[in-house]
C-alpha positions as CSV (number, residue, x, y, z in Angstrom):
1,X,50.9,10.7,-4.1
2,X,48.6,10.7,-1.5
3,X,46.1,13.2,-3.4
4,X,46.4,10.9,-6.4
5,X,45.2,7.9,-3.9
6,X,42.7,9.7,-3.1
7,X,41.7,10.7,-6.1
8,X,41.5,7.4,-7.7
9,X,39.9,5.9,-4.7
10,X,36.9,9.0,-5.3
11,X,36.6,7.9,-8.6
12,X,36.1,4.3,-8.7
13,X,33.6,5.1,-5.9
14,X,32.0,7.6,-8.3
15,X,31.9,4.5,-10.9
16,X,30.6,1.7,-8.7
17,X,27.7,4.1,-7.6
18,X,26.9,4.7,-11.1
19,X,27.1,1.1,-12.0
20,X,24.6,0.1,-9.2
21,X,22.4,2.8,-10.2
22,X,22.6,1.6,-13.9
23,X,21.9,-1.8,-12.4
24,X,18.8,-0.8,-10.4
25,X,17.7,1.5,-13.3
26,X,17.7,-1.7,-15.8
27,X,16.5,-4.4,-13.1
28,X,13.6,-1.9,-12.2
29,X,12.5,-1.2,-16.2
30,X,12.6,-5.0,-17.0
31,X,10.6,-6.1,-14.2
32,X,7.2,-4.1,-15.0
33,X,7.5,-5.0,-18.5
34,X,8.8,-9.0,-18.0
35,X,5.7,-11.2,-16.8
36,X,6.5,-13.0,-13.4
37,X,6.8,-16.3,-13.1
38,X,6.6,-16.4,-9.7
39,X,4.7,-14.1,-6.7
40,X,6.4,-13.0,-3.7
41,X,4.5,-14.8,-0.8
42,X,4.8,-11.8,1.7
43,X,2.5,-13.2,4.6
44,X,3.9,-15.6,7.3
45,X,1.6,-18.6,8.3
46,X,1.6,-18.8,11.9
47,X,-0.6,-21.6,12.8
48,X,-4.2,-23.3,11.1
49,X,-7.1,-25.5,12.6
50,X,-10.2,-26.2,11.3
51,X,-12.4,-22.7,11.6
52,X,-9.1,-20.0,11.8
53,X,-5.9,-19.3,10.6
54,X,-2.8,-17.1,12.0
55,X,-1.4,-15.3,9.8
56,X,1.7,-12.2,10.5
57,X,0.1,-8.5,10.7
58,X,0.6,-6.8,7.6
59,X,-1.9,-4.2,5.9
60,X,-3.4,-7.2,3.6
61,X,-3.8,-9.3,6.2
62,X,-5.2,-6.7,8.8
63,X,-7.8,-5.4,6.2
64,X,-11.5,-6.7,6.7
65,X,-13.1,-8.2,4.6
66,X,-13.0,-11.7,2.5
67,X,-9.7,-12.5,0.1
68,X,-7.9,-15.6,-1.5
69,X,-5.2,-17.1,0.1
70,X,-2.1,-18.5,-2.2
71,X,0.3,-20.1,-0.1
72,X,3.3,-22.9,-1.3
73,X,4.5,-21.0,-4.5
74,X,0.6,-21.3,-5.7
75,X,0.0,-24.8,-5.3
76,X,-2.1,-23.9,-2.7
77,X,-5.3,-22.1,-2.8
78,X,-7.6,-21.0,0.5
79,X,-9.9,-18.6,0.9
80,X,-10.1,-16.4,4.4
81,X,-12.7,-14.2,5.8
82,X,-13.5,-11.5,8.8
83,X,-10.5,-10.8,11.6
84,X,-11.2,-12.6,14.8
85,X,-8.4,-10.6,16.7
86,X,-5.0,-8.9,15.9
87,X,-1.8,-8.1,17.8
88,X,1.2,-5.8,16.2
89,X,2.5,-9.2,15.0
90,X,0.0,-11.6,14.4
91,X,-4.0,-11.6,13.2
92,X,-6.2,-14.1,13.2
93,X,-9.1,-14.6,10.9
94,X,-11.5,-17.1,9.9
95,X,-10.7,-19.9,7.3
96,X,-13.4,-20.3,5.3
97,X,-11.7,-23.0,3.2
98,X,-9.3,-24.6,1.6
99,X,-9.5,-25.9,-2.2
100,X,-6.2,-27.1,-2.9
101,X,-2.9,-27.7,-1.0
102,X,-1.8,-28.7,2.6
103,X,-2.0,-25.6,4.3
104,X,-1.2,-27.3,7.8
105,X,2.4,-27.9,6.8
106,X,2.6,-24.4,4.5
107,X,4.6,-21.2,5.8
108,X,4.5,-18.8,3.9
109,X,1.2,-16.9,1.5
110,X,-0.3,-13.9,-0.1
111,X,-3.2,-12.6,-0.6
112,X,-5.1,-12.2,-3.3
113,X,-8.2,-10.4,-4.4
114,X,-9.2,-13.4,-6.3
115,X,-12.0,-15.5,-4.6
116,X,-13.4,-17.4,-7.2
117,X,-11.4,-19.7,-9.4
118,X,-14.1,-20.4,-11.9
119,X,-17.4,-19.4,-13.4
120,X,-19.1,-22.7,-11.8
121,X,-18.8,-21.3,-8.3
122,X,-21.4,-18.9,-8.9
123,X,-24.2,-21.3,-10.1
124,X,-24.5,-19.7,-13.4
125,X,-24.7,-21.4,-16.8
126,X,-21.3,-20.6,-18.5
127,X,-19.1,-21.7,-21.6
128,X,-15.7,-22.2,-22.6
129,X,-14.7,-19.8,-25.9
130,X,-12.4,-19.2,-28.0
131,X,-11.2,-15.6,-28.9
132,X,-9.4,-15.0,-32.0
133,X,-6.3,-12.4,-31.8
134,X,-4.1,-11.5,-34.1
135,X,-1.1,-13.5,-32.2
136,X,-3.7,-16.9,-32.1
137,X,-6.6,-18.3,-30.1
138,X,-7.0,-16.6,-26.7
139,X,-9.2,-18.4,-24.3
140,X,-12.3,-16.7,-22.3
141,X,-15.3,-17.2,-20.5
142,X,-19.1,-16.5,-21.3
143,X,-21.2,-16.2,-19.0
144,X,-24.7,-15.6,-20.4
145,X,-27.2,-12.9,-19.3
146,X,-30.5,-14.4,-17.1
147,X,-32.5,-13.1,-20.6
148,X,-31.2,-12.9,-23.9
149,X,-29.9,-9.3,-24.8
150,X,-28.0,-7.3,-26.7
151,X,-25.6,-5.9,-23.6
152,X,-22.5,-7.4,-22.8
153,X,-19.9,-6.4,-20.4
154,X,-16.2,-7.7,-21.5
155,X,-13.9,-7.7,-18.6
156,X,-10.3,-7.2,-18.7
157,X,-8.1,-8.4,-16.2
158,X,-4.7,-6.6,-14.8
159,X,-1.4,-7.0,-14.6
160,X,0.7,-10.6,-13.8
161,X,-3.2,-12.2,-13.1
162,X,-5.6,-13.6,-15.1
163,X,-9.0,-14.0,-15.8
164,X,-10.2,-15.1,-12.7
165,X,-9.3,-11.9,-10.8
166,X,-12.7,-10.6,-12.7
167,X,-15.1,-13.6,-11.7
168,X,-16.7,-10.8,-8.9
169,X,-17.8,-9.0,-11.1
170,X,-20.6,-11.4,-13.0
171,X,-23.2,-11.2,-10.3
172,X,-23.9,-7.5,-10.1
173,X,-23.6,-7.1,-14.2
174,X,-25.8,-10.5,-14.7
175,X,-28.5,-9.2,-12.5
176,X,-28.7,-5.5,-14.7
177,X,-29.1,-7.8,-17.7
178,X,-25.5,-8.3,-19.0
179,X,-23.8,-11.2,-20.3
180,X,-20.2,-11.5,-19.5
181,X,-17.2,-12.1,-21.4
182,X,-13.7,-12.7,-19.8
183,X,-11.0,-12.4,-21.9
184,X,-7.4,-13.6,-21.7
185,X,-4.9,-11.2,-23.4
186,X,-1.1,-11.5,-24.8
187,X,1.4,-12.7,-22.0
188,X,-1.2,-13.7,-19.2
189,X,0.0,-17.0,-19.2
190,X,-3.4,-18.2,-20.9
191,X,-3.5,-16.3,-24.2
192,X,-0.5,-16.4,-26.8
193,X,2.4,-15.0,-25.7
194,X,4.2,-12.1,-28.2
195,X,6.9,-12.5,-29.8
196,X,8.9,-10.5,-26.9
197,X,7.2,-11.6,-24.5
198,X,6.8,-8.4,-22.5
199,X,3.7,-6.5,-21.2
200,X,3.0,-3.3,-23.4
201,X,1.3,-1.5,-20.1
202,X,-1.8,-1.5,-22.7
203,X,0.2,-0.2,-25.6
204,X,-0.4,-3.6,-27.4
205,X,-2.8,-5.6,-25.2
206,X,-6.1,-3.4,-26.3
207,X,-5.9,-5.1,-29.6
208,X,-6.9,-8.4,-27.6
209,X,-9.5,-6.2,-25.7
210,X,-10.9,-5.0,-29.8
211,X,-10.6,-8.8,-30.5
212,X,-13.3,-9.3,-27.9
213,X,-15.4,-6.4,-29.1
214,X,-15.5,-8.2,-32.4
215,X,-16.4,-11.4,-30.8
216,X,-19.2,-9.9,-28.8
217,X,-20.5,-8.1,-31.9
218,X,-20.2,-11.5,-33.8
219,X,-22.4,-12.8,-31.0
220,X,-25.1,-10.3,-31.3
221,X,-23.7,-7.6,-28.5
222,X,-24.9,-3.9,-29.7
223,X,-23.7,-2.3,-26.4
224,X,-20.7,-2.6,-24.8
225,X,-19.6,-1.7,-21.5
226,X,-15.5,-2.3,-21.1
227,X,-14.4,-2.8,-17.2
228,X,-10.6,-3.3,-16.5
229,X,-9.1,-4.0,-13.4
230,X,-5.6,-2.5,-12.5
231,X,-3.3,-2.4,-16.0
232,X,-6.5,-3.5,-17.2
233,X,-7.9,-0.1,-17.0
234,X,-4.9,1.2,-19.1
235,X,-6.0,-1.9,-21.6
236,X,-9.1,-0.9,-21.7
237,X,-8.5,3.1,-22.3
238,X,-6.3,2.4,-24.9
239,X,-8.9,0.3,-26.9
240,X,-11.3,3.3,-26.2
241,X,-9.5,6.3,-27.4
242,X,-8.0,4.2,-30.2
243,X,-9.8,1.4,-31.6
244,X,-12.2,1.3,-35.0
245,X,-14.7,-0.2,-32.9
246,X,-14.9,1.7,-30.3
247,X,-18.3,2.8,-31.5
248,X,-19.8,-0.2,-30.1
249,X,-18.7,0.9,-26.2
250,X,-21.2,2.9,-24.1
251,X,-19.7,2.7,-20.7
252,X,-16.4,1.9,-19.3
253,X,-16.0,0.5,-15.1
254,X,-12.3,1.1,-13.8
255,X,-11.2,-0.7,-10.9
256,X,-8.3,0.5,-9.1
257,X,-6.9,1.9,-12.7
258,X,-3.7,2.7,-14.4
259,X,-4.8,5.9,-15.8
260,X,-1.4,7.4,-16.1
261,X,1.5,4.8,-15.8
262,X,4.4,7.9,-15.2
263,X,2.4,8.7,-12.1
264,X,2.1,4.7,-11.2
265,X,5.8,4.3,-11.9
266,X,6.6,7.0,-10.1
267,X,4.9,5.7,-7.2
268,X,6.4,2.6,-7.3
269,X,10.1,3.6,-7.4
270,X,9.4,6.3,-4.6
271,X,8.3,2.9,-2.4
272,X,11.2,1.1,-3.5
273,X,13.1,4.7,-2.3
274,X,14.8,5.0,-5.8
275,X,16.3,8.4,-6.7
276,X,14.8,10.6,-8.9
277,X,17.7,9.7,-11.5
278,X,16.4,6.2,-11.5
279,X,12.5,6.9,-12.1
280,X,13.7,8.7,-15.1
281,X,16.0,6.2,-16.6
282,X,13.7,3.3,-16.1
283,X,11.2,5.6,-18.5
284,X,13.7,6.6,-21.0
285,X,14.7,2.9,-21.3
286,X,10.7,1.6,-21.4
287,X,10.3,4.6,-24.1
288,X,13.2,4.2,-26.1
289,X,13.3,2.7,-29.2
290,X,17.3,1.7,-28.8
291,X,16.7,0.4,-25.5
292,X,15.2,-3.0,-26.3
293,X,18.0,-4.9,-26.3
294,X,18.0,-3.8,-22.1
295,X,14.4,-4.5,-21.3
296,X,13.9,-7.1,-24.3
297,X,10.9,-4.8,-26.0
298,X,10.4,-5.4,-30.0
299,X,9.2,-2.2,-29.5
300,X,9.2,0.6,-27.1
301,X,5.9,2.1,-24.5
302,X,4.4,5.4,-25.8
303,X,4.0,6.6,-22.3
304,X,2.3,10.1,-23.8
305,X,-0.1,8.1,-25.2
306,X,-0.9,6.4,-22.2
307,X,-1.5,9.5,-20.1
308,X,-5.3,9.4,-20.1
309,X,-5.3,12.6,-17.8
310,X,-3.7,14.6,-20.3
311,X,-5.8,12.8,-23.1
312,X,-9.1,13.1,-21.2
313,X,-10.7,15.6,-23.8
314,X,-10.6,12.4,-25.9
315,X,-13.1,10.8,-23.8
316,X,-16.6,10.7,-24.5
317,X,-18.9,7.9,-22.9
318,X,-19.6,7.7,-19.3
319,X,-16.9,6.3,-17.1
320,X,-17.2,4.9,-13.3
321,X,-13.9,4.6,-11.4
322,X,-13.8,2.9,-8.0
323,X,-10.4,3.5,-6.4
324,X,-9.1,3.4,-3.2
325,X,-6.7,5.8,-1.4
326,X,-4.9,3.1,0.5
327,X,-4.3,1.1,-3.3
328,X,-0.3,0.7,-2.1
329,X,0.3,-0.2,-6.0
330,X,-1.4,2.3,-7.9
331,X,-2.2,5.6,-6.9
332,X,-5.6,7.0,-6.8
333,X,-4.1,10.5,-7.7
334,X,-4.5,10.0,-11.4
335,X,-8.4,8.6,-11.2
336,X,-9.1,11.5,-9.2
337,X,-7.4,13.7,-11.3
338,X,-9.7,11.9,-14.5
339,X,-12.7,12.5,-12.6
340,X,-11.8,16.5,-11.8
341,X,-11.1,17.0,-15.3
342,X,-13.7,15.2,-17.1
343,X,-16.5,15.7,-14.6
344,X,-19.5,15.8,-17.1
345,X,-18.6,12.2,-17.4
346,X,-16.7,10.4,-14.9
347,X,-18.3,9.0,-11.5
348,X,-15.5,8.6,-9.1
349,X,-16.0,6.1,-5.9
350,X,-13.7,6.4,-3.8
351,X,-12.6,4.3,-0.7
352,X,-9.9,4.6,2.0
353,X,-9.1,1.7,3.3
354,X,-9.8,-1.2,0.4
355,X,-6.3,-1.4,-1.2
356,X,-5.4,-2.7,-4.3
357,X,-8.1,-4.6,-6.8
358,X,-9.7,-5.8,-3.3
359,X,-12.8,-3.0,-3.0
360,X,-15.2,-5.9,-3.7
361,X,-13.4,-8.0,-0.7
362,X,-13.3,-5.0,1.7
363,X,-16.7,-4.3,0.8
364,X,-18.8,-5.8,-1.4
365,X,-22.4,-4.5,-1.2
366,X,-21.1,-0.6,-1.3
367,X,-19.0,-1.9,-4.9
368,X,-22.0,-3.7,-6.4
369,X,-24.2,-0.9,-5.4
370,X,-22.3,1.2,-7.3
371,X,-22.3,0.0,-10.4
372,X,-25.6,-1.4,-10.1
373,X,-26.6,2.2,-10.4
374,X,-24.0,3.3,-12.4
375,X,-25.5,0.5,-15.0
376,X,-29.1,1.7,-14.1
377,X,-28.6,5.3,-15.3
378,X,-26.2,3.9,-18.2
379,X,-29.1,2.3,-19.3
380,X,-31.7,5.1,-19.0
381,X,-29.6,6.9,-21.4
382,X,-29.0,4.1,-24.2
383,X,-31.0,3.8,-27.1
């Protein structure tokens, strides 16, 4: 009787571990593919006056340079610069400003590589416009080049942001003679949502991205240069190696890039210390066609597809990827594995220390040198 106890007892453990880990597996595959509605505020406020802010040490918040600052569930938007001084608990930086919000009574942020939260900030001329797509009207920005041209540069924005996360990018493409188009895409929270209303990791969202090629064309863009930021890069990749008008693209600019989401989801379950087991089974379920009634996916990811290592032959216009080791979202392993196997045509910048879609914050004159004369030799080469 006792060995029958026992043997039960082993075998309901056996079946609440593999219920948990069916549990993780499922809660881990819907949340990259289900759009947030909500971002965790990681950061403690510790105390504000009128020139500084306090905030707990964490690698964001102990990383140089100049960020956004979301703070009451993102009713709240400041903007923080250099560090002033730092303990092992706290660090205290300069507060730059605040544009919405009572940060003196907040308690909690993030950061956020955002800085701008619109097109006026930068004293430029600028316009509302209206993208079609084939799920509706997707709204964008246009921001015009100082002379009339022919080059535009559409920018692509990543994953659970929006448009404004690619505002930093206008100065350094206006002043080499691009105009600027900022797109929205499905599920964003700006453009129409799909009928699932899941992210595709790129799968479905370079459609929008060919949408704004079309646009720009209608507009009387001849050259294109595509830059995507984060899942954005994946966006963007997808509309190169598979759109009919990709014809139209001389240059692509990555920014801390998906260019292999196995290797980014791999990274991420090994940070949220998930067995191997699980990492697999969140795949299967993102990549099986019978498993969208689990993630809620009309239709399932083509992860092959969206392996742009193993695709780079496909590539054939000059790419510059700026990446940092240090991303702590996605890992730079699979831009510098682009860049080693397509070396005729990728330039890869890499940092250290910049972190994830913030190389403009951490430093901002070595990333607009960089594609300032990524764009100067692009151009040397057009025509």
């Amino acid at each position: 009787m006792a060995l029958v106890s026992a043997g039960v007892g082993t075998g309901i453990l056996a079946l609440a571990a593999a219920a948990a880990a069916a549990f993780v597996t499922v809660y881990f595959a819907r949340t990259v593919v289900t759009p947030p509605r909500r971002r965790a505020e990681d950061l403690r406020i510790l105390g504000v006056d009128a020139a500084t802010i306090t905030l707990s040490a964490a690698e964001d918040s102990l990383t140089p340079g100049e960020y956004s600052l979301w703070f009451s569930q993102d009713s709240g938007h400041a903007r923080v610069g250099e560090i002033l001084e730092y303990s092992s608990d706290s660090v205290t930086r300069v507060l730059l400003g605040v544009d919405f919000g009572d940060l003196a009574s907040a308690r909690a942020g993030r950061f956020s590589g955002w800085f701008y939260l619109s097109p006026g900030e930068l004293d430029v001329p600028w316009e509302d416009v209206v993208i079609e797509t084939e799920l509706g009207p997707a709204p964008a920005w246009l921001v015009p080049a100082e002379t009339a041209g022919d080059r535009w540069v559409i920018q692509v924005h990543g994953r659970a942001v929006r448009r404004e996360e690619t505002l930093r990018a206008i100065p350094v493409f206006r002043a080499a003679g691009y105009s600027s188009l900022l797109i929205s895409y499905r599920n964003d929270g700006d453009a129409p949502r799909s009928p699932d209303h899941r992210y595709a990791l790129g799968d479905t969202e370079w459609r929008d991205v060919e949408a704004a090629i079309r646009f720009a064309q209608d507009r009387g863009a001849r050259e294109i240069v595509l830059m995507g930021w984060s899942m954005g890069g994946a966006t963007v990749l997808q509309c190169l190696t598979r759109s009919d008008l990709a014809g139209a693209v001389r240059g692509v600019v990555l920014d801390s890039p998906v260019v292999d989401w196995v290797t980014a989801l791999a990274y991420q379950a090994q940070l949220n210390r998930l067995p191997p087991f699980v990492r697999e089974g969140v795949l299967t379920l993102l990549s099986s066609p019978w498993a969208g009634a689990i993630t809620g996916q009309a239709v399932p990811i083509d992860l092959t597809r969206l392996d742009l290592v193993a695709r780079a032959a496909e590539l054939s216009v000059p790419i510059l990827i700026l990446h940092s080791d240090d991303d702590g979202f996605v890992p730079s392993t699979a831009s510098a594995a682009l860049a080693a196997a397509r070396p005729d045509i990728v330039t890869y910048e890499r940092f250290t220390t910049a972190r994830h879609t913030k190389i403009w914050n951490y430093d901002r004159p070595r990333w607009e040198s960089a594609i300032g004369s990524w764009l100067n030799r692009l151009g040397s080469t057009s025509g």
